[in-house]
N, C-alpha and C positions, 0 to 999 in steps of 0.2 A: 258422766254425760258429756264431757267437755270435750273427751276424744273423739265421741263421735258426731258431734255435732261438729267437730274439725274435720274429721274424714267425710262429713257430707259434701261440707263444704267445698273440699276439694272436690270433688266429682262433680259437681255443680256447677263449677267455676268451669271445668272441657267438658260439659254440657251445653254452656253458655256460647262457651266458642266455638264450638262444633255445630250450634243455629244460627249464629251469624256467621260462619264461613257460608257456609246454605245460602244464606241471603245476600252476601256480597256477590257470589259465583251466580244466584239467578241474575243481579243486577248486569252483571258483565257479560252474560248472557246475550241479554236484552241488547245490551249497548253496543257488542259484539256484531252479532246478527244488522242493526240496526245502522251501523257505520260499513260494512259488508254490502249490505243491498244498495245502499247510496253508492257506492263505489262502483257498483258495478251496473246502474241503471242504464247509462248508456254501449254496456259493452255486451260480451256474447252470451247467453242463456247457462250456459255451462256452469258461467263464472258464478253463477248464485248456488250452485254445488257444496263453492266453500264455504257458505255459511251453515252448510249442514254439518259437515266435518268434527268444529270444534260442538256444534251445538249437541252432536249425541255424544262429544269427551266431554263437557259439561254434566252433561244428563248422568253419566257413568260418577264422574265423580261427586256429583251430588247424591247419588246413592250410595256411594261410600261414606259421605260425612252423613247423611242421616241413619246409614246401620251403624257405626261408631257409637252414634248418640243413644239407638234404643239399646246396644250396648251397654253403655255409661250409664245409662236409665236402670237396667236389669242388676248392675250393680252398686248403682244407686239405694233398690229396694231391698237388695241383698242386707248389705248394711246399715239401713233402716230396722230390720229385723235383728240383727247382730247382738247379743250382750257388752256393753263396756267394755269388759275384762277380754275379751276376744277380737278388739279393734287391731289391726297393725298396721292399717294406711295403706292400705296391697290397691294398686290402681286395673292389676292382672283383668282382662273383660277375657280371657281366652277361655275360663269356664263357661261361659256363657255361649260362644259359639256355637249357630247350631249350619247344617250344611246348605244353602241357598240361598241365607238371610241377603246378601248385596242383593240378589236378583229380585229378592222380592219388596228391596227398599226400593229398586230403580223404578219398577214397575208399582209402586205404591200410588194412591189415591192423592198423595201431595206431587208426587212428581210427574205421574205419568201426565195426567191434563196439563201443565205446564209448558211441557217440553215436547209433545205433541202439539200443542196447536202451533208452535213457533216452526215445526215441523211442516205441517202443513200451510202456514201462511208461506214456506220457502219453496213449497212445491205450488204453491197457488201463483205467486211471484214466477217460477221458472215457466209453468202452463202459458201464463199471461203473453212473458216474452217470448217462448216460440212461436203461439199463435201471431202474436205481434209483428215478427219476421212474415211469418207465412202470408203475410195479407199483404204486409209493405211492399 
């Protein structure tokens, strides 16, 4: 039992960090976007573009670290299930691939609301400022 209880552990442990990369990258996100708009309040509407830029290479790569994770998960329960005697530490998650999983982590119910409304607060911010021009 002591093998596997080792081999969990390891999978646990880039489980562990594979949620909090998640959560540092929304935070940077945030902060991102957030130091972007300020920059560019008094300049041309365009410029709030760039905060879309990295926010949907964020969004991409948060949906890589969270199919990683149900990955490591899926391997997780693998050898959960495993006999002792058949433990050998194998970190391999490429049996598990199946074809679409990135797309359907980016587009998941944890990501998609996140990164869409930061989407739309940057089109609502862009609206703002050309209206803004047009009247000035």
């Amino acid at each position: 039992m002591v093998k596997k209880l080792k081999h969990l552990e390891l999978i646990q442990n880039v489980i562990n960090r594979l949620a909090n990369s998640s959560i540092f990258l929304k935070g940077w996100t945030v902060i991102f976007v957030a130091v972007l708009g300020f920059a560019t309040k008094d300049s041309k509407p365009m410029y709030v573009w760039l905060a879309a830029m990295p926010t949907i290479s964020f969004w991409g790569l948060d949906g890589f670290y969270l199919n990683q994770e149900r990955l490591f998960r899926r391997l997780y329960d693998t050898v959960r299930e495993t006999d002792e005697d058949e433990i050998d530490f194998s970190m391999n998650i490429l049996p598990f691939k199946k074809g679409g999983d990135w797309l359907k982590a980016v587009f998941s119910k944890t990501l998609l609301p996140f990164y869409l409304t930061i989407l739309l607060v940057i089109g609502i911010v862009l609206l703002w400022q050309l209206i803004g021009q047009d009247v000035g």
